[in-house]
N, CA, C and O atoms as CSV, one atom per row, in Angstrom:
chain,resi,resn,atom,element,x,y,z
A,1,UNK,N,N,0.859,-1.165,0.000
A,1,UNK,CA,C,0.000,0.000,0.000
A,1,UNK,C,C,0.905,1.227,0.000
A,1,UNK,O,O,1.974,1.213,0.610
A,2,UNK,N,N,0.421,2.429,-0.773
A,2,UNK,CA,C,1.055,3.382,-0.996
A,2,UNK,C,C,0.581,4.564,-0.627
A,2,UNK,O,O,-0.534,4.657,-1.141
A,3,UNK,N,N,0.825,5.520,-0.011
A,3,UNK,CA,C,0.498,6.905,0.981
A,3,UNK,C,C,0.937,8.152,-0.428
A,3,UNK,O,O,2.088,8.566,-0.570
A,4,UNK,N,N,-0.301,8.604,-1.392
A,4,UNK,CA,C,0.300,9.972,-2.068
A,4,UNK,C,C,-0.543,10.220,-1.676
A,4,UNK,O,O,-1.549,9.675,-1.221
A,5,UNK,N,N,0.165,11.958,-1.974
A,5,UNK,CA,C,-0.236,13.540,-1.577
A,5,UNK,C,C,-0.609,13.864,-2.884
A,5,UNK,O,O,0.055,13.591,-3.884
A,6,UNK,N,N,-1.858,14.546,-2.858
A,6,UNK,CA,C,-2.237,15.372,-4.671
A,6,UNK,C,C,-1.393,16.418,-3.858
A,6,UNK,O,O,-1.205,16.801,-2.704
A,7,UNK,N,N,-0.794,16.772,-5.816
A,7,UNK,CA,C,-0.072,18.255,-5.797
A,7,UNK,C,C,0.454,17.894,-6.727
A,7,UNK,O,O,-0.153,16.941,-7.216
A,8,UNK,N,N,1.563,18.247,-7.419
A,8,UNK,CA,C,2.318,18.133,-9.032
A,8,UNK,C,C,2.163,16.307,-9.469
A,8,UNK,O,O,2.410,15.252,-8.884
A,9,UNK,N,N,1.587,16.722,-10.890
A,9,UNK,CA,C,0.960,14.953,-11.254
A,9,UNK,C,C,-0.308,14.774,-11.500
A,9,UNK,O,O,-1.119,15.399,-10.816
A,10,UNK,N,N,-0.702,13.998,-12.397
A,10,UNK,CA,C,-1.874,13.786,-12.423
A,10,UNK,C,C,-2.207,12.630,-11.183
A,10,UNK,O,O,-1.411,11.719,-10.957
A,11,UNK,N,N,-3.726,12.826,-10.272
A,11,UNK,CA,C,-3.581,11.578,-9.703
A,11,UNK,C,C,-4.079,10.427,-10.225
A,11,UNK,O,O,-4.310,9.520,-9.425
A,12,UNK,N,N,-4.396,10.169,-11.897
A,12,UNK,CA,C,-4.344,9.020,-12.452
A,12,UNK,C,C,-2.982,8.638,-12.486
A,12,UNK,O,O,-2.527,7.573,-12.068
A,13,UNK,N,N,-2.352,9.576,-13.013
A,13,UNK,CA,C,-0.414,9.081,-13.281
A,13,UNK,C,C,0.015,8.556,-11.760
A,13,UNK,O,O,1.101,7.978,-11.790
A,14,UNK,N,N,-0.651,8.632,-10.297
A,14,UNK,CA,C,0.164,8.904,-9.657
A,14,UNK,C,C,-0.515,7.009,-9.020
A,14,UNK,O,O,0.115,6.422,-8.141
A,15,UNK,N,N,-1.407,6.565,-9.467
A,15,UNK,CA,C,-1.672,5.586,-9.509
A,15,UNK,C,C,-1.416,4.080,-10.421
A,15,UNK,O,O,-1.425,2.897,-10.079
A,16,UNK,N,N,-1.153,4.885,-11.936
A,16,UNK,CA,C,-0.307,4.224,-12.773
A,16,UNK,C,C,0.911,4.197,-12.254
A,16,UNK,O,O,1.427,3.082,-12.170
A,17,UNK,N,N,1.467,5.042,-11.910
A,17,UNK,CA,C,3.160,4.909,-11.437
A,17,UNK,C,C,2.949,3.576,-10.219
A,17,UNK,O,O,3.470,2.516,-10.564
A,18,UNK,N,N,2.313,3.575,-9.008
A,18,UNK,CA,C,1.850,2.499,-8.022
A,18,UNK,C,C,1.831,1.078,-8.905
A,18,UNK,O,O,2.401,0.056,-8.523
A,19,UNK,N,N,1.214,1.170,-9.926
A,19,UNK,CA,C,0.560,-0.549,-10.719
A,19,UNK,C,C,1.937,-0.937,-11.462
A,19,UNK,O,O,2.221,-2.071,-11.849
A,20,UNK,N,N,3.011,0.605,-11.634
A,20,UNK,CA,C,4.267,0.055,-12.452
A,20,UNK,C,C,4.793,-0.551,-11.683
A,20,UNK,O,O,5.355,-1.639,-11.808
A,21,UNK,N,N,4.653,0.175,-10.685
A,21,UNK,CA,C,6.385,-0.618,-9.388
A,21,UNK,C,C,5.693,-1.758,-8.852
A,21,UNK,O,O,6.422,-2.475,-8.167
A,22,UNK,N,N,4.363,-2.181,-8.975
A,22,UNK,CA,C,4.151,-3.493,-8.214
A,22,UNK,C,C,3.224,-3.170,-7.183
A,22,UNK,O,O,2.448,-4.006,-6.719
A,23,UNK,N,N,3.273,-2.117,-6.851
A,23,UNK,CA,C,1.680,-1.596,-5.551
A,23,UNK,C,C,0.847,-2.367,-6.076
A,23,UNK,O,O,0.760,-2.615,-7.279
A,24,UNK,N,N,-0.123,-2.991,-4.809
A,24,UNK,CA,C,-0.716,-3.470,-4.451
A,24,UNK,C,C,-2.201,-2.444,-4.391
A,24,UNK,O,O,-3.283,-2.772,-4.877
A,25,UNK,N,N,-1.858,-0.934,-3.543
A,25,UNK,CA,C,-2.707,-0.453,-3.702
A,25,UNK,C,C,-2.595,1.016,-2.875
A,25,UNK,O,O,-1.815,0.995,-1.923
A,26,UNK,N,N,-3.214,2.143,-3.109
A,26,UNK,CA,C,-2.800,3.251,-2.801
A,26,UNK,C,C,-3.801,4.242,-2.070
A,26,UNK,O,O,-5.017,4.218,-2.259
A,27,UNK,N,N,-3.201,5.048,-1.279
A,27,UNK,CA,C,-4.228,5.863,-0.567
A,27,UNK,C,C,-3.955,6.972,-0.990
A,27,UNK,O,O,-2.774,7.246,-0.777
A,28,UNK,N,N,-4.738,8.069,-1.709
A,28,UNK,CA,C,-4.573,9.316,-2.328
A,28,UNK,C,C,-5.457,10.098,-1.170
A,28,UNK,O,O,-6.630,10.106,-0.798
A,29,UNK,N,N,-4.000,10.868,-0.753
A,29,UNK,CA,C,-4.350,11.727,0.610
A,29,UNK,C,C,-4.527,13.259,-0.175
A,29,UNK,O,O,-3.705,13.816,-0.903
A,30,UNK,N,N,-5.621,13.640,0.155
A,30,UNK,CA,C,-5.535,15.287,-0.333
A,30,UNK,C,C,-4.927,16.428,0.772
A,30,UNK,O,O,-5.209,16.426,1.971
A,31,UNK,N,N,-4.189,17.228,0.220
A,31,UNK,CA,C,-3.715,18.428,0.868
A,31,UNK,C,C,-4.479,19.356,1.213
A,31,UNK,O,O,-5.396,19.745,0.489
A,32,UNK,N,N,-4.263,19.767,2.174
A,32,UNK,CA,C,-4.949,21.217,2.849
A,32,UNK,C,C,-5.177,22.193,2.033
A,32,UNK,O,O,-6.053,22.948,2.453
A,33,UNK,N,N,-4.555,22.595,0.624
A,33,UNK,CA,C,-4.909,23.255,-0.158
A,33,UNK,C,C,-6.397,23.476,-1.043
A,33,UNK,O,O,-6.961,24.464,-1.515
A,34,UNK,N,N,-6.732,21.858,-0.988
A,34,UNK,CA,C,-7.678,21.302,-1.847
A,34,UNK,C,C,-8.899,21.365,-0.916
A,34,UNK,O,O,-9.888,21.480,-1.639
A,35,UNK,N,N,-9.264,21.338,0.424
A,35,UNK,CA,C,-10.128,21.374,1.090
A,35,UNK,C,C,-10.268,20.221,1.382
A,35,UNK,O,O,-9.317,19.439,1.364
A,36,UNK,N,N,-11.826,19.770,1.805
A,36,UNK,CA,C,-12.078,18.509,2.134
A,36,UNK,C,C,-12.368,17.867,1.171
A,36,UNK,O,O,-12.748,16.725,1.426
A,37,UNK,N,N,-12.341,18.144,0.164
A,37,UNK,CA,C,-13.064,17.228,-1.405
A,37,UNK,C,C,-12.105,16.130,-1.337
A,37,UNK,O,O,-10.933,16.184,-0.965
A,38,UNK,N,N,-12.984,14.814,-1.877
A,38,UNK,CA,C,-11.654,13.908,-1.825
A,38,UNK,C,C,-12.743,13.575,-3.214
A,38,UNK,O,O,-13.967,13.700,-3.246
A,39,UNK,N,N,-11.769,13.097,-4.347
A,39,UNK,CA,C,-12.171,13.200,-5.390
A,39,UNK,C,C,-12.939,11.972,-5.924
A,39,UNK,O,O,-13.253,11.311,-4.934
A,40,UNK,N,N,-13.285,11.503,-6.806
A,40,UNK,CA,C,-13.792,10.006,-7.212
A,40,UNK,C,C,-13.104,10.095,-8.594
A,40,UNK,O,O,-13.496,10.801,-9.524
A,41,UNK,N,N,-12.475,9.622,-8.598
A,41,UNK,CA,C,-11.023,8.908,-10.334
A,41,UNK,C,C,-11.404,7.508,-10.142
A,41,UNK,O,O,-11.951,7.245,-9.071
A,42,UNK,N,N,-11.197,6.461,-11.071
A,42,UNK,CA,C,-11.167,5.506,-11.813
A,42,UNK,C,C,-9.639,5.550,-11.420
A,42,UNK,O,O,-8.967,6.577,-11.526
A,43,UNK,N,N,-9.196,4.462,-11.003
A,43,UNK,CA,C,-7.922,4.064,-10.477
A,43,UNK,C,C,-7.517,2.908,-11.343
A,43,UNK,O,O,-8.346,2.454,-12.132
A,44,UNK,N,N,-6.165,2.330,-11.257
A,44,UNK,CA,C,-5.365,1.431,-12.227
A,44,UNK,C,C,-5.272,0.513,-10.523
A,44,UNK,O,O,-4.938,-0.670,-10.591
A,45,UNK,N,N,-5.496,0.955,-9.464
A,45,UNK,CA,C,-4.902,0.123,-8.298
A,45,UNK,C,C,-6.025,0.209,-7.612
A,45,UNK,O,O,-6.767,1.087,-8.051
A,46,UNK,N,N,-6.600,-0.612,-6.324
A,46,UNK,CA,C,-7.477,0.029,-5.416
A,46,UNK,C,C,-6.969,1.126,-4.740
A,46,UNK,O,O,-5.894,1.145,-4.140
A,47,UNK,N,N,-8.033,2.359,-4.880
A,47,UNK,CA,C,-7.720,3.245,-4.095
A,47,UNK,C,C,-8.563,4.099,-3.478
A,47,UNK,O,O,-9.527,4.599,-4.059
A,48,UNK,N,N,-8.295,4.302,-2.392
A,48,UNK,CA,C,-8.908,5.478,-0.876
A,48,UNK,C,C,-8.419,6.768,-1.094
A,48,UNK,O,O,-7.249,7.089,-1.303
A,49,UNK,N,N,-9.233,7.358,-1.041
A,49,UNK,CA,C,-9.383,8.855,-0.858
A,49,UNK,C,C,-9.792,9.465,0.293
A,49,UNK,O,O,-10.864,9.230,0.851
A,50,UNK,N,N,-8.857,10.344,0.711
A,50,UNK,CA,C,-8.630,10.682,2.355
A,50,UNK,C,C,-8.537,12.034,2.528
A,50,UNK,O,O,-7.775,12.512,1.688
A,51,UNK,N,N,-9.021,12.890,3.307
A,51,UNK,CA,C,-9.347,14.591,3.918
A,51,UNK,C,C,-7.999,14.770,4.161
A,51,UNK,O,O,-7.393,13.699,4.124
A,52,UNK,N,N,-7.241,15.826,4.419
A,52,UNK,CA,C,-6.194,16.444,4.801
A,52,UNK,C,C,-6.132,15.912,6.438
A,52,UNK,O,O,-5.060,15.684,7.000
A,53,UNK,N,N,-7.519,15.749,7.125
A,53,UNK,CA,C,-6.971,15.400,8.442
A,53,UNK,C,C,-6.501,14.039,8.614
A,53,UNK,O,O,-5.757,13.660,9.518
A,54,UNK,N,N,-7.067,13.216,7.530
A,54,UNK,CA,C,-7.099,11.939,7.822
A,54,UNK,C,C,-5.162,11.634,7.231
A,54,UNK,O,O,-4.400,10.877,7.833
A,55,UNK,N,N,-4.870,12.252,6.271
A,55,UNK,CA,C,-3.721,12.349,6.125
A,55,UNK,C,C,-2.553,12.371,7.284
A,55,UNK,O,O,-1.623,11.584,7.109
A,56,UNK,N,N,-2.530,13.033,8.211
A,56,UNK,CA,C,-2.146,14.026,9.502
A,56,UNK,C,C,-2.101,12.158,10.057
A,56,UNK,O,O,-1.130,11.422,10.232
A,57,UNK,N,N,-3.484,11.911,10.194
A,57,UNK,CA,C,-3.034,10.457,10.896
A,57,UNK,C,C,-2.220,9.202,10.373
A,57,UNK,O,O,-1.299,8.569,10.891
A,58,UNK,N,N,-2.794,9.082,9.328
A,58,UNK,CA,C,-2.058,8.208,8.744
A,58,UNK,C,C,-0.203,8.240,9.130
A,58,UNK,O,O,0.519,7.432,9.715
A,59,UNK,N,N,0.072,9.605,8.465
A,59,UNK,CA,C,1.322,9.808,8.660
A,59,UNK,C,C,1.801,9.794,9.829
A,59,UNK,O,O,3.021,9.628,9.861
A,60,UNK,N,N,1.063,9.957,11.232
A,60,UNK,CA,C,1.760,9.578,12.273
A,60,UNK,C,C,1.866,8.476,12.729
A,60,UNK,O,O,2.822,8.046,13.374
A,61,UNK,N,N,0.485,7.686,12.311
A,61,UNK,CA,C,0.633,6.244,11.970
A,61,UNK,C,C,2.321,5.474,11.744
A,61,UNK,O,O,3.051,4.750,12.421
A,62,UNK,N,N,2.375,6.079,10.491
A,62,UNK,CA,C,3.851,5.273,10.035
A,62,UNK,C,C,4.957,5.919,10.894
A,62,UNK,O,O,5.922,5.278,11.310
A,63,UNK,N,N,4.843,6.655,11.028
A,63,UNK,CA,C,5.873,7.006,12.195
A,63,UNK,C,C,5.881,6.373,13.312
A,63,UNK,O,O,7.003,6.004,13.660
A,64,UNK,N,N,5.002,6.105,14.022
A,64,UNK,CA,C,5.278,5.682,15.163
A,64,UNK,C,C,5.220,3.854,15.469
A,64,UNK,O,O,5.564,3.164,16.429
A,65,UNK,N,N,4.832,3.658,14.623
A,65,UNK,CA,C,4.150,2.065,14.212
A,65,UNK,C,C,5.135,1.617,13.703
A,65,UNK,O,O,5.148,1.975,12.525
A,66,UNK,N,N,6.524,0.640,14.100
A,66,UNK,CA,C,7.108,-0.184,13.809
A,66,UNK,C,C,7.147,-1.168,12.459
A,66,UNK,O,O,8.117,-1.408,11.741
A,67,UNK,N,N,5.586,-1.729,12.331
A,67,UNK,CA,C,5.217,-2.461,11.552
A,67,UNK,C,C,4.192,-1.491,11.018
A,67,UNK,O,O,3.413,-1.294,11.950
A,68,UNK,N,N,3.810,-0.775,9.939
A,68,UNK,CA,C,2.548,0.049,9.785
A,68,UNK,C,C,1.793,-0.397,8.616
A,68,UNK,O,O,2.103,0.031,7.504
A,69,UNK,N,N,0.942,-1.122,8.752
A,69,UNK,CA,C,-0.133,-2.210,8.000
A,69,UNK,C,C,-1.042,-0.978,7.406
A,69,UNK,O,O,-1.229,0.165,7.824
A,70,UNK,N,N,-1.646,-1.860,5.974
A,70,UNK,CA,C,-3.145,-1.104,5.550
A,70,UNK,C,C,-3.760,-1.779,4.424
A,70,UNK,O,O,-3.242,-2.146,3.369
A,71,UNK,N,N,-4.801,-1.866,4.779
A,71,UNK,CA,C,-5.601,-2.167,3.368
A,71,UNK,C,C,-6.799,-2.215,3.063
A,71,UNK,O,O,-7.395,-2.671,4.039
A,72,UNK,N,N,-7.814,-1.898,1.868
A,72,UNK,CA,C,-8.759,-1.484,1.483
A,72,UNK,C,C,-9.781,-2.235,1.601
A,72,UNK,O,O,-9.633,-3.116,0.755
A,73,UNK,N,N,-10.723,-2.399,2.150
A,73,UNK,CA,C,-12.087,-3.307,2.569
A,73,UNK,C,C,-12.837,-3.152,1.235
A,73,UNK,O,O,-13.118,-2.002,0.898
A,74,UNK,N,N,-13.091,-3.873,0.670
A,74,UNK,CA,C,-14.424,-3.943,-0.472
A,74,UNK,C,C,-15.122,-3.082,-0.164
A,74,UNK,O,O,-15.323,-2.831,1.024
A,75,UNK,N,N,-15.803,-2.246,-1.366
A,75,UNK,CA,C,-17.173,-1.584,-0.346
A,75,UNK,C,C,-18.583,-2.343,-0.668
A,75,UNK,O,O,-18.662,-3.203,-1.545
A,76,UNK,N,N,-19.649,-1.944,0.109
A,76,UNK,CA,C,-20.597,-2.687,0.733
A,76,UNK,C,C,-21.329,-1.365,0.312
A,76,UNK,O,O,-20.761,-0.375,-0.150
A,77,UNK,N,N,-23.068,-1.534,0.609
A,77,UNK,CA,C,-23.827,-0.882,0.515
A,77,UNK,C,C,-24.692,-0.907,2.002
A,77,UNK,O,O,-25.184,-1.961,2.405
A,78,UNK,N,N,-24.813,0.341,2.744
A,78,UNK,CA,C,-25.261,1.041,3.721
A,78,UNK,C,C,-26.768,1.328,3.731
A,78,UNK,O,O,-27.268,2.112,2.925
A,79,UNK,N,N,-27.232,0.905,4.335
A,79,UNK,CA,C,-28.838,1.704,4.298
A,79,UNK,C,C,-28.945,2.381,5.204
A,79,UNK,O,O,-28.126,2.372,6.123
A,80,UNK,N,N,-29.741,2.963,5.177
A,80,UNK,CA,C,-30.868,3.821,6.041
A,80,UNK,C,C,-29.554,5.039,6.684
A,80,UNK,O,O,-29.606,5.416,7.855
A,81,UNK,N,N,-28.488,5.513,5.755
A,81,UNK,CA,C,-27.201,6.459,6.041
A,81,UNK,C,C,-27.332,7.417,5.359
A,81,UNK,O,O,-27.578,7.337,4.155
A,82,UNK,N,N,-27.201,8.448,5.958
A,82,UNK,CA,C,-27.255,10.005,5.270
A,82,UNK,C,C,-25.740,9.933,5.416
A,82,UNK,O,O,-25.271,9.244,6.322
A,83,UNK,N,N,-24.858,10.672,4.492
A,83,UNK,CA,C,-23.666,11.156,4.719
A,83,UNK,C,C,-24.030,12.746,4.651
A,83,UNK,O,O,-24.963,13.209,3.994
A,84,UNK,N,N,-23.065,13.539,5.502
A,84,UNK,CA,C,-22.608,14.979,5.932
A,84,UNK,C,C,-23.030,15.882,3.915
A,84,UNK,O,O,-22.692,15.591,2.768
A,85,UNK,N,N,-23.887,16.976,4.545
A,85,UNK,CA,C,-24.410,17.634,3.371
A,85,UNK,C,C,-22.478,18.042,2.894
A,85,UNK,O,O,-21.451,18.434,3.450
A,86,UNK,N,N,-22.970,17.611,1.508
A,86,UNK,CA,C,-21.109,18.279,0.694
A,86,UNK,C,C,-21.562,18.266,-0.593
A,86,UNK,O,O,-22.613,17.776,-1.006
A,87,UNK,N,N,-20.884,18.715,-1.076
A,87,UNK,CA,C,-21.230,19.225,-3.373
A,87,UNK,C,C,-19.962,18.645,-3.927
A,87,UNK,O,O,-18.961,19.342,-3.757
A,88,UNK,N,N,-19.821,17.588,-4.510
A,88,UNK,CA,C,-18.906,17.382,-5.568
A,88,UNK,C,C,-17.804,18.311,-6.484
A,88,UNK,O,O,-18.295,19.187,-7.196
A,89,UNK,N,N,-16.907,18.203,-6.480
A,89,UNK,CA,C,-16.386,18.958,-7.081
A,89,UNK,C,C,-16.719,19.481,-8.920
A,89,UNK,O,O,-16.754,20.550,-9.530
A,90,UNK,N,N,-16.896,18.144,-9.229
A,90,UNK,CA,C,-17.477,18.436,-10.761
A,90,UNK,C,C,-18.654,19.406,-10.829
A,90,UNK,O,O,-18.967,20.094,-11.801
A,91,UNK,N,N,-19.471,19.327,-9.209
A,91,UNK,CA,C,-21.139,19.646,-9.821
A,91,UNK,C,C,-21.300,20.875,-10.191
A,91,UNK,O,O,-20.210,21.446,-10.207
A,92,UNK,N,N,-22.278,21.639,-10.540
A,92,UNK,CA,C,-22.257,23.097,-10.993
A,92,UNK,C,C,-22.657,23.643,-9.451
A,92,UNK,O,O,-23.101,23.149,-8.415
A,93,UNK,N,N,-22.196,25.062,-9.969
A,93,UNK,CA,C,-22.691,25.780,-8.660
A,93,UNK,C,C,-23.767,26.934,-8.877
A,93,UNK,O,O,-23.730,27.624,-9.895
A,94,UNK,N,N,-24.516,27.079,-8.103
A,94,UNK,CA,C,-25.294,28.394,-8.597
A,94,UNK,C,C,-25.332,29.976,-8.189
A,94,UNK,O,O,-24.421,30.379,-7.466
A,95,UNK,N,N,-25.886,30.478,-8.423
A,95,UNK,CA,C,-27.278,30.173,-8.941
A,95,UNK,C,C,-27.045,30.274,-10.446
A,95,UNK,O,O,-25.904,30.565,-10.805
A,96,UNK,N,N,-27.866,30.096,-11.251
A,96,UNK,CA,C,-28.022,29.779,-12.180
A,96,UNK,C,C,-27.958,31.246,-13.238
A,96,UNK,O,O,-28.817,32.104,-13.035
A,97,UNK,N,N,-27.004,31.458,-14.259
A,97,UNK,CA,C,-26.762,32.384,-14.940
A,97,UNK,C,C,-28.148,32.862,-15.650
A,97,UNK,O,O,-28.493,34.040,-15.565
A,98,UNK,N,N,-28.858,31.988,-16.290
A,98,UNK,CA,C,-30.134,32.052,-16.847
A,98,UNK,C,C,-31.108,32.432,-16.126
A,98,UNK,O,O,-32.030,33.087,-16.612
A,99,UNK,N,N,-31.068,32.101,-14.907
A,99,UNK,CA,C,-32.453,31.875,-14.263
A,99,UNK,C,C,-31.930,32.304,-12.579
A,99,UNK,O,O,-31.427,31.394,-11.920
A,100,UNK,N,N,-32.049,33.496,-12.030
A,100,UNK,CA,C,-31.208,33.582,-10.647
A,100,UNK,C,C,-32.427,32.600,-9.332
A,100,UNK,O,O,-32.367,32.685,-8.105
A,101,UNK,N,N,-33.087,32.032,-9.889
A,101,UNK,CA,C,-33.784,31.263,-8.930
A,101,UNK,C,C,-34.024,30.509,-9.389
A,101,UNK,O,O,-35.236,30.295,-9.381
A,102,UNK,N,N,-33.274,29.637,-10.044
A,102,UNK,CA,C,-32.355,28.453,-10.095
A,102,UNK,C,C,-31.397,28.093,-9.249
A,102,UNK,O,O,-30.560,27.437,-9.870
A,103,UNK,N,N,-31.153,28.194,-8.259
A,103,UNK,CA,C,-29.979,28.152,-7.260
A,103,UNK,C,C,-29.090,26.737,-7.491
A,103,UNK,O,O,-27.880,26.594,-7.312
A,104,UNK,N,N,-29.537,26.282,-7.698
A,104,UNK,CA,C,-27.707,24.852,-8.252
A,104,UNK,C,C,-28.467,23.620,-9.600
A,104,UNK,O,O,-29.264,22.697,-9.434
A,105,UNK,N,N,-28.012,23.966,-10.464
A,105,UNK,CA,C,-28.352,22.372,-11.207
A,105,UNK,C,C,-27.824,21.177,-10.770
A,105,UNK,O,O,-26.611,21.051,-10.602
A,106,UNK,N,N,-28.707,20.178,-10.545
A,106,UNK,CA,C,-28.126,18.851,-10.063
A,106,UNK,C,C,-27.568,18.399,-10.835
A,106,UNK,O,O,-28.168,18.465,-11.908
A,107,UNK,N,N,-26.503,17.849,-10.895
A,107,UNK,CA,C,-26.176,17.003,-11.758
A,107,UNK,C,C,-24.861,16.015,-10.969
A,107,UNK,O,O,-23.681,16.324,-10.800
A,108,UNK,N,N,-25.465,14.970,-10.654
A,108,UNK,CA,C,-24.485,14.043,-10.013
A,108,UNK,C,C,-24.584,12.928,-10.489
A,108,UNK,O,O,-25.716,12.799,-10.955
A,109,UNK,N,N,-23.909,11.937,-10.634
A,109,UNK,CA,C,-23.691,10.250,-10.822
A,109,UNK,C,C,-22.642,9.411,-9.611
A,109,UNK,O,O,-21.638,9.867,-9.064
A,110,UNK,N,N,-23.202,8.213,-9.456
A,110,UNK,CA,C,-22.228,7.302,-8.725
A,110,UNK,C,C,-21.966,6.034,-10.172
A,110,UNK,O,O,-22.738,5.521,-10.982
A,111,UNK,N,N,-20.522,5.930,-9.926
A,111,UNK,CA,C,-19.455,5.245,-10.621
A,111,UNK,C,C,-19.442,3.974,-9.914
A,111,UNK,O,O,-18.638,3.098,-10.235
């Protein structure tokens, strides 16, 4: 398992580079720059997408952890779960140039 930081790179390239050397599988930690968005890419490896805080742990994780283990659980489907109100990075924002009470076009998909 592999610990990147977005910042110079594509983070498709930065997952192809992981599948060259033999990774197994990678955690794409976002920087404090980027906010909390953690993105959804189509990966070449399994990969987790992680908040700037969750980063912070991880990394002390390997520091202090002798042996520092990780790996990606299948995902599963959740019922009856609201996740924390958030907007995608792709989605549009509003209000709406055409129409000022239009306040956001939806437009989302799950991959």
């Amino acid at each position: 398992m592999v610990l990147c930081l977005r910042g110079a790179g594509s983070r498709i390239g930065k997952g192809m580079e992981v599948k060259r050397a033999g990774g197994a599988g990678m955690i794409l930690g976002n920087i404090a720059a980027n906010g909390n968005e953690v993105p959804s890419d189509s990966h070449f490896v399994p990969t987790a997408g992680v908040t700037p805080t969750v980063v912070d742990k991880i990394l002390e994780y390997i520091k202090t952890d002798k042996n520092p283990k990780a790996f990606i659980k299948p995902g599963k489907t959740v019922y009856k779960y609201q996740a924390a109100p958030s907007m995608t990075g792709f989605s549009s924002r509003g209000p709406n140039v055409v129409d000022p009470n239009i306040l956001k076009v939806i437009f989302s998909f799950f991959c």
